[in-house]
C-alpha positions, -999 to +999 in steps of 0.1 A: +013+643+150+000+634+114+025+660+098+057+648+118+083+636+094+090+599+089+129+595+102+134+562+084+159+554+061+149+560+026+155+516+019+130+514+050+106+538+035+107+521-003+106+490+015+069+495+037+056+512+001+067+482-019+046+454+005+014+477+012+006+486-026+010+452-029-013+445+001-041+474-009-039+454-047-042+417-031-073+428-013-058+416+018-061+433+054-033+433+076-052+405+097-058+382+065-018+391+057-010+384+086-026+349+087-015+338+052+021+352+059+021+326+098+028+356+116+011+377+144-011+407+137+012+426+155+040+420+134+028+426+102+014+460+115+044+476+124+061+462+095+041+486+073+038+513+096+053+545+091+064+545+127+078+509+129+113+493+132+130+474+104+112+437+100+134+408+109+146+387+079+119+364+086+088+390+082+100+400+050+107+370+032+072+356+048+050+387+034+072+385+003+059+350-007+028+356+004+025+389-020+043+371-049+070+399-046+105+393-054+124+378-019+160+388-032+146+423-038+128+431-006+155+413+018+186+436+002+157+466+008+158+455+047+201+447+044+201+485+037+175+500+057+191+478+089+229+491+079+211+531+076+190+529+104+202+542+137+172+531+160+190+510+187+193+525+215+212+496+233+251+497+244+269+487+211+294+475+238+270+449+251+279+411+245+265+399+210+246+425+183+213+432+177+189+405+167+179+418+136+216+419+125+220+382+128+212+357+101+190+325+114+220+300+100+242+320+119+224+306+150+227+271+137+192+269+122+189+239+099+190+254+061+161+244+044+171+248+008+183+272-017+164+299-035+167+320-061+170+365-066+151+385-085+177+381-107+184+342-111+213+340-090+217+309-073+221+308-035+201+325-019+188+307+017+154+310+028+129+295+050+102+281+047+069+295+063+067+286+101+039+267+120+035+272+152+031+245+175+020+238+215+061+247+225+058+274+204+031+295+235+059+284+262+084+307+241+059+332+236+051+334+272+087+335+282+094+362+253+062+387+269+078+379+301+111+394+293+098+424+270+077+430+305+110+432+330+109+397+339+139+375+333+134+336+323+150+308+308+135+281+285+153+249+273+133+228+245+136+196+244+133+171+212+153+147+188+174+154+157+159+181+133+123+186+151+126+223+147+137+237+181+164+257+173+139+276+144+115+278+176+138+299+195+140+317+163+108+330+157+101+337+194+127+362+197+119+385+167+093+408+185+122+417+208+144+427+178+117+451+174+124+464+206+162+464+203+173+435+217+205+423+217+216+385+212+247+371+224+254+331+211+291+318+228+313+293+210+346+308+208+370+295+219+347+266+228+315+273+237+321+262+272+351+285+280+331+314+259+300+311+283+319+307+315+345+339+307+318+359+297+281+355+313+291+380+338+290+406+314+257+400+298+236+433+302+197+439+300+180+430+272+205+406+260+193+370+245+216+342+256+215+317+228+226+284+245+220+261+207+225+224+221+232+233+253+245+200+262+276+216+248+276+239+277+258+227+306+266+188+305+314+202+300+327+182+326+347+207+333+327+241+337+291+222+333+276+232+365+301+267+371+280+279+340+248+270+351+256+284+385+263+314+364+232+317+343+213+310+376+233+341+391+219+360+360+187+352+361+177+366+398+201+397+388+177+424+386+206+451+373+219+430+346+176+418+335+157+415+316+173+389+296+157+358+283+182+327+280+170+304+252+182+264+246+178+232+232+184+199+242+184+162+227+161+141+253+192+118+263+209+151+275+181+161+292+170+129+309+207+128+320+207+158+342+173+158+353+180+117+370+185+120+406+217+103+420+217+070+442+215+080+478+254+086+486+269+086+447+279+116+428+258+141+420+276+158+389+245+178+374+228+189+406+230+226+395+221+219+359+190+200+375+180+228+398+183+253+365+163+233+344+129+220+366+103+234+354+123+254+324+119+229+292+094+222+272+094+196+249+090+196+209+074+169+191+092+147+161+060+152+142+031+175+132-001+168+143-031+175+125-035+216+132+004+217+124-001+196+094-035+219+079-017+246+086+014+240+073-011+229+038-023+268+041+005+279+037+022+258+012-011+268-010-001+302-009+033+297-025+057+280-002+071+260-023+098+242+006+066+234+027+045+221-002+076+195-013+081+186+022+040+180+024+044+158-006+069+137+007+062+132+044+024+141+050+014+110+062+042+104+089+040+138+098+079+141+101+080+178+089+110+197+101+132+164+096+124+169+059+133+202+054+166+195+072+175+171+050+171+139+072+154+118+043+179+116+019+206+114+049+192+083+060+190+071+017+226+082+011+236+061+043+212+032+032+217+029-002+252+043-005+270+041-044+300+022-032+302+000+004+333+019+014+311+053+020+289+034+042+319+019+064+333+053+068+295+064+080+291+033+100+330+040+114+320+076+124+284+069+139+303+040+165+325+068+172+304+092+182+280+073+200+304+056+220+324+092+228+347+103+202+346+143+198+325+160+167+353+161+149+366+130+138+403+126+119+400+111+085+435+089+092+410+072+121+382+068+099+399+054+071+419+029+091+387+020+111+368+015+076+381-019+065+367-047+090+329-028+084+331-042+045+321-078+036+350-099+022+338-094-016+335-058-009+369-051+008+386-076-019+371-051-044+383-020-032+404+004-055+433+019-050+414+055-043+387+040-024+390+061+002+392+097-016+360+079-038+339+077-006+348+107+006+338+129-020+306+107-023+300+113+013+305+155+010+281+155-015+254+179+002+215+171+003+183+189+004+191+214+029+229+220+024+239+190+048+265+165+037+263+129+050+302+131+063+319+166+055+352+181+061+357+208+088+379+227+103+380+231+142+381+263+157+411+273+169+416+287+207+424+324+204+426+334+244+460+333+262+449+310+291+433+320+323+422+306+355+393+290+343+406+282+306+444+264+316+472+253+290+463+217+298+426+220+293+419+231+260+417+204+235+445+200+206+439+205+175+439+173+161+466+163+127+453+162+093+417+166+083+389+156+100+354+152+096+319+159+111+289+137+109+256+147+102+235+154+135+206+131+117+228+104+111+246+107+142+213+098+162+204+070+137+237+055+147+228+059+181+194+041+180+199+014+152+235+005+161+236+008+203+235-031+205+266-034+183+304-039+189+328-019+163+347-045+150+386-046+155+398-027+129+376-001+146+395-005+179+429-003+162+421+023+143+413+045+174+445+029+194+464+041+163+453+074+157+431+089+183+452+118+208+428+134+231+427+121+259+391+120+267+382+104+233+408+076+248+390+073+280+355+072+266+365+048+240+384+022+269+353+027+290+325+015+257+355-014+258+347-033+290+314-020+292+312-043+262+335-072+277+361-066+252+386-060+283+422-063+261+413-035+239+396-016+271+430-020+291+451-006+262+432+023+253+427+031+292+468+030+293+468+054+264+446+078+279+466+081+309+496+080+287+480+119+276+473+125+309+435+116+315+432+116+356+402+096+353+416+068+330+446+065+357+413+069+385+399+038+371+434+018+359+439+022+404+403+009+407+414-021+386+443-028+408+427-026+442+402-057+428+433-074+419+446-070+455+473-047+442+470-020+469+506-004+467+498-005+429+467+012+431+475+039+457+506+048+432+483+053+403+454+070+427+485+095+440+495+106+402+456+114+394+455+130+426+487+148+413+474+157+382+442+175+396+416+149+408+402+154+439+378+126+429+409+105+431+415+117+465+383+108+477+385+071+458+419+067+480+401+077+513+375+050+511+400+027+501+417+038+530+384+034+549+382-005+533+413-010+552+397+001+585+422+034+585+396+059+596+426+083+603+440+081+572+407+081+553+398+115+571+429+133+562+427+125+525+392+137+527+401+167+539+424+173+516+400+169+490+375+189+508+403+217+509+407+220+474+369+223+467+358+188+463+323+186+476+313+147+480+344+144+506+327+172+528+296+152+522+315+118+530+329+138+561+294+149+573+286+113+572+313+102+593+310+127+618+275+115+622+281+080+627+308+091+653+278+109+670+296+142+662+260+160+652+273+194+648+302+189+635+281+166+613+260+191+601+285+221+595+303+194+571+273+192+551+261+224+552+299+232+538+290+206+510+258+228+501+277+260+497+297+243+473+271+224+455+264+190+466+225+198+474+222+158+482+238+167+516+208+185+530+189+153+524+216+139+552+207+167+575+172+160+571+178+126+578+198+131+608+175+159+622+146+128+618+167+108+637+176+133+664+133+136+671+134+169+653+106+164+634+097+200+621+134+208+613+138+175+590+105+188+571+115+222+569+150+211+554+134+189+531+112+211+521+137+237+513+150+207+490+119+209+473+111+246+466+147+243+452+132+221+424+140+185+444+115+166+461+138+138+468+142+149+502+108+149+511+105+112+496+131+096+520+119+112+548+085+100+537+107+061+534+120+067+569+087+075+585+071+046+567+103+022+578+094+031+614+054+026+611+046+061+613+025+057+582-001+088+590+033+108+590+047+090+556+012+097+540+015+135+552+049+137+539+042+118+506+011+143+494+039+167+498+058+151+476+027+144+451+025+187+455+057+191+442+052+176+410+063+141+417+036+110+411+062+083+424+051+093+459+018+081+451+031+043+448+044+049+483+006+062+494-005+027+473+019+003+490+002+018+524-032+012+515-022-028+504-003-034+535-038-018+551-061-042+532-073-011+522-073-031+481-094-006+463-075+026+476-044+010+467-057+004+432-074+043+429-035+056+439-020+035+420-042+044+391-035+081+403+002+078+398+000+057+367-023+090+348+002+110+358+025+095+344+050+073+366+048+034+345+058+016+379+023+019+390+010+002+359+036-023+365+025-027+401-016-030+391-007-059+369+014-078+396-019-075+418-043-091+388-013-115+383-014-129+421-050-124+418-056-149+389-062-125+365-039-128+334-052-116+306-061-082+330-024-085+341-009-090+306-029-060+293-018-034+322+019-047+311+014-040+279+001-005+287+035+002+307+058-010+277+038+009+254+043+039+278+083+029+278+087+007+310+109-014+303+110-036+334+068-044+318+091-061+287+109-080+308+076-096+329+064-102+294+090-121+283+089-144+314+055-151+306+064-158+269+092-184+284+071-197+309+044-207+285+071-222+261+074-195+231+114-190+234+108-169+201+087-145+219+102-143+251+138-135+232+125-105+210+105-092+239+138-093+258+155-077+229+134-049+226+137-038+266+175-042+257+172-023+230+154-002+254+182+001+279+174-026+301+199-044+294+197-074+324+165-092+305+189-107+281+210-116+310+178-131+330+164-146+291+201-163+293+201-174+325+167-192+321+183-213+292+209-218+311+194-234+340+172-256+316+203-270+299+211-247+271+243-243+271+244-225+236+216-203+236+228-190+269+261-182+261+246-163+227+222-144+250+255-132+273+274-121+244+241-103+230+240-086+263+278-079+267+272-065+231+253-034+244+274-023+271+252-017+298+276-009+323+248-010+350+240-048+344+269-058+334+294-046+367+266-061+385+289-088+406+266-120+399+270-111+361+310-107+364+312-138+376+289-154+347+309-133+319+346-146+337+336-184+341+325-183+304+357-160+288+380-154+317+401-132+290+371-111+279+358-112+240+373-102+208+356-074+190+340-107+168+326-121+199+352-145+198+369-154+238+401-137+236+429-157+240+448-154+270+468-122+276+487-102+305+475-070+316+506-044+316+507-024+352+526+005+339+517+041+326+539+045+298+534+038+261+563+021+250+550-007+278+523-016+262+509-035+233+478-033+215+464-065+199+475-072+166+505-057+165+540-069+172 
């Protein structure tokens, strides 16, 4: 065995002898290497041994710095010995290439900075030596999983530039050790890429799913793709593979919140994927990340040691090394105003739904009403092409503020899941992107803003996709501002957007325009929305029409729509038609709308079938859904079975849900039983649901304990509970500091809890403040909550006081006249003539 030749490549051969002499003469063992270098003892080993793959890009430049060897040097050594060596033994007809053929920028990992070769050329990128981290096991777990024959998916979830992506990173080079291949879809869009395609990933095949909000939250293909990767998954001819994500937490807390009981349900597959699948990555290093981050920094890593020396104390790492800091400076402390309108222009536009990539003509025309009146009256002639290239100036970490791109062009004829009509234009003229850091920013520090007009007009002017329009008339009346929202929402369906002309027909209906809003209902229905078919059936069912109703939800049924089976199901049952009933909704199941076997655990409860409700229910929750269990748990409770409520709540608890615990609480009260209510609800509250917190304070509160009461609220805010604001502030008012009471009702709205302003501004109403009320209202109209603010008692408020809705300013609009038509030339946009 000792005499059998080494079959490496003679770059793989120089490159092993080059790092162990310079081990043996660093007096280093290949455990203290590895240690120094961040990486596992197993890595280093077969990265000198005679009988070992070639290292990932990673290794090498890691065990370079370490050794003081050249990086340049050593990674064209690997470049070669990775082109000569012919050591994979997957199909080279498999989705993606081999992991160790792909560079980590490739894969959307953030650049850190540049470096320099051996021989002073510039541009070179590295990283900088990793730190693992608690998320960093659950990869590693997931990774030993798949190299043992076991399939799995893990999603990480964290903020802007945590590190997640570089996570995913790392965990996968053991398997480009073992030949692994690694497949990452974008083109033609990442959506379209994932759904044509998934079907053909083989074994031992990474699925890079970078920002996966990209994929699983497409309206369009969404939950076809994570029906897909599901179908993957429990494929045991096509595993192992190991499907890697990340996700932003707004993403993820938006497909993991379960519908109201009867409303859409558009994520239930992306939920059902996900439970149990994510862990989450922290924005900052604790201390362990932090000392060993200093280790290695000591030993020569000269991007960690800068990043230490800037950000130690806040702990804010990764954000560093991606360049966030000087973002946020560049945005803050910009050398002309005009680059910080065209930032400020871009950041309302994304966060309010505007595409990635946004057309200069928009920004620059959306630019103007953002600058003071001295700084727009001292604007150049070039202003624009100043700020431009001021903003494509790159940071640390090769990121620009605000930098040209150019979309990817679709290259596949269409097919039945990629249409003529659904792949978005390219847009006219350049456009630009917006830095991921600065994107969020926007999204935190500016979601209680309105853009102001020239922002509106801009986007009237310029803006073509249709969606963009739609999104953009939709942040309109969320924010009150309904004479921009009306044009925009007729320019969307001018482009064809179904669910522009969806909610144009909703508008009608309130006005008592039913021929009007049938007509608009019938063209999206025309152009493809079965949702529009179902929106016409209940409006058919307003009008006491049950016929009528049931054929149009049938003929939404027929072409695949799942809520009308599920409104059908509900029908039948309250026509007594059980079986019937329940074939509807076990129809809706097959085709995705899991909600429906809550109904037929609900109406095997009512029938007296006891067992079968718990064992449908229970299927619910093995599926990842406990929501099931909890109703039945409410309809047991309801009808004063409460040792069956209890039974079926524990369940619950068992499943991974603490909210059933409040239910167990509110028992124990309504007992007398005062100290077992307070253990549960102290139960719930350590693990983790804030309502019980809440609900321990209301009890010292009636119980004449304030200060006790006061502290528990302050708990839940601190823990994010927003509704423990709003008690807060009611305290503040009641005990007369207005001061108090207001920024405690700011920060819940701030918060997303958006109705304390409108309760803070109903208070000062009622005691005769006229002013501060209607300030509080327009604060609140500001933020564009559409869940407070379509709230009926709050229309009513917001139509006595501006019965034309509000100018971008805040200012009442003057009065106007809706147009009812679907064509361009019919309409109008303020400020024009």
């Amino acid at each position: 065995m000792h005499n059998e030749p080494d079959r490496r490549s003679p770059a793989q051969v120089e490159l092993r002898r080059r790092l162990d002499e310079e081990r043996a003469r660093a007096r280093l063992d290949q455990t203290q290497l590895a240690r120094n270098a961040g990486l596992g003892r197993g890595t280093v080993s077969k990265a000198l041994s005679s009988r070992g793959g070639v290292p990932s890009v990673d290794t090498v430049t890691a065990l370079a710095r370490v050794l003081k060897l050249p990086v340049g040097e050593l990674l064209e050594l690997r470049r070669t010995a990775a082109e000569e060596t012919d050591a994979a033994p997957a199909d080279v007809s498999g989705l993606g290439r081999p992991i160790g053929q792909w560079e980590p920028h490739e894969l959307e990992v953030h650049p850190a900075g540049p470096g320099k070769s051996t021989s002073g050329a510039e541009g070179v990128r590295v990283l900088p030596g990793y730190v693992r981290r608690e998320h960093d096991q659950v990869l590693a777990d997931a990774v030993a999983a798949a190299s043992a024959g076991r399939s799995g998916i893990v999603v990480l979830v964290g903020t802007s530039s945590t590190g997640k992506t570089r996570a995913c990173w790392q965990a996968v080079q053991p398997l480009a050790e073992k030949a692994w291949r690694l497949w990452h879809p974008f083109d033609p869009s990442r959506a379209e890429a994932a759904l044509e395609d998934l079907h053909r990933v083989g074994p031992r095949t990474v699925v890079w799913l970078n920002e996966a909000q990209h994929y699983l939250g497409d309206p369009r293909f969404g939950e076809r793709i994570a029906a897909a990767v599901h179908r993957l998954l429990i494929d045991e001819q096509r595993g192992p593979v190991l499907v890697l994500g990340t996700l932003w937490p707004k993403y993820a807390h938006d497909y993991a919140t379960l519908p109201e009981p009867g409303g859409d349900d558009p994520y239930s597959r992306v939920r059902e994927l996900l439970a149990g699948h994510t862990a989450s990555v922290p924005d900052a290093f604790d201390t362990k990340a932090l000392a060993d981050a200093t280790a290695l920094a000591e030993n020569g890593d000269v991007l960690l040691a800068d990043a230490l020396t800037r950000n130690r104390d806040a702990g804010r790492i990764t954000q560093d090394l991606a360049g966030a800091p000087e973002l946020l400076r560049r945005y803050e402390q910009p050398r002309q105003p005009a680059a910080r309108a065209l930032l400020e222009a871009a950041m309302d536009a994304r966060r309010l739904g505007v595409g990635l990539h946004l057309p200069q003509a928009f920004l620059t025309d959306a630019a103007p009403d953002y600058l003071s009146d001295d700084d727009y009256d001292q604007l150049a002639d070039d202003w624009a092409e100043q700020a431009y290239a001021e903003l494509a100036e790159q940071v640390h970490g090769k990121q620009a503020p605000l930098r040209r791109t150019t979309p990817r062009p679709p290259r596949r004829p269409p097919t039945p899941t990629t249409g003529a009509g659904t792949t978005m234009p390219l847009p006219k003229g350049p456009v630009f992107r917006l830095a991921d850091y600065l994107e969020q920013h926007g999204r935190t520090h500016r979601r209680h803003l309105c853009p102001p007009a020239s922002f509106w007009h801009a986007a009237h002017t310029h803006l073509t996709h249709s969606a963009d329009l739609n999104n953009l008339a939709a942040a309109a009346e969320n924010r009150y501002r309904l004479q921009w929202a009306h044009h925009l929402r007729q320019h969307a369906a001018d482009h064809g957007h179904t669910g522009a002309l969806v909610r144009l027909a909703e508008l009608r209906e309130g006005a008592g325009d039913r021929d009007g809003a049938e007509d608009l209902y019938r063209q999206a229905a025309d152009h493809g929305s079965t949702g529009a078919l179902v929106l016409l059936a209940r409006m058919r069912e307003r009008a006491e029409d049950w016929d009528g109703a049931e054929d149009l939800y049938r003929q939404a049924a027929d072409h695949g729509n799942p809520n009308a089976l599920y409104r059908l199901a509900r029908r039948r049952e309250q026509a007594g038609d059980r079986d019937g009933a329940e074939d509807l909704a076990r129809q809706a199941v097959d085709h995705g709308r899991t909600g429906a076997l809550v109904l037929l655990a609900a109406m095997r409860e009512r029938a007296g079938d006891r067992d079968g409700a718990e064992a449908l229910a229970r299927q619910v929750a093995d599926d990842g859904d406990p929501g099931a269990l909890y109703h039945l748990a409410l309809i047991r409770e309801h009808a004063g079975d409460w040792d069956g409520a209890e039974a079926l709540a524990r369940q619950v608890v068992d499943h991974g849900n603490p909210s059933a615990l409040v239910l167990l609480a509110r028992r124990r009260e309504r007992a007398g039983d005062r100290d077992g209510a307070e253990n549960l609800y102290r139960q719930a509250a350590d693990h983790g649901d804030t309502s019980a917190l809440v609900r321990l304070a209301e009890r010292r509160e009636r119980a004449g304990d304030r200060d006790g009461a006061e502290n528990l609220y302050r708990q839940a805010a601190d823990h994010g509970d927003t509704s423990a604001l709003v008690r807060l502030a009611e305290r503040r008012e009641e005990a007369g500091d207005r001061d108090g009471a207001e920024n405690l009702a700011r920060q819940a709205a701030n918060q997303g809890h958006i109705s304390a302003l409108y309760d803070m501004a109903r208070r000062r109403e009622e005691a005769g403040d006229r002013g501060g009320a209607e300030d509080l209202y327009r604060q609140a109209a500001d933020h564009g909550d559409t869940s407070a603010l379509y709230m009926a008692e709050m229309l009513e408020i917001l139509g006595r006081l501006w019965p034309h809705g509000l100018d971008p300013d805040g200012t009442p609009t003057s009065p106007w006249q809706p147009s009812v038509s679907v064509e361009l030339s019919r309409h109008v946009p303020p400020g024009t003539s």
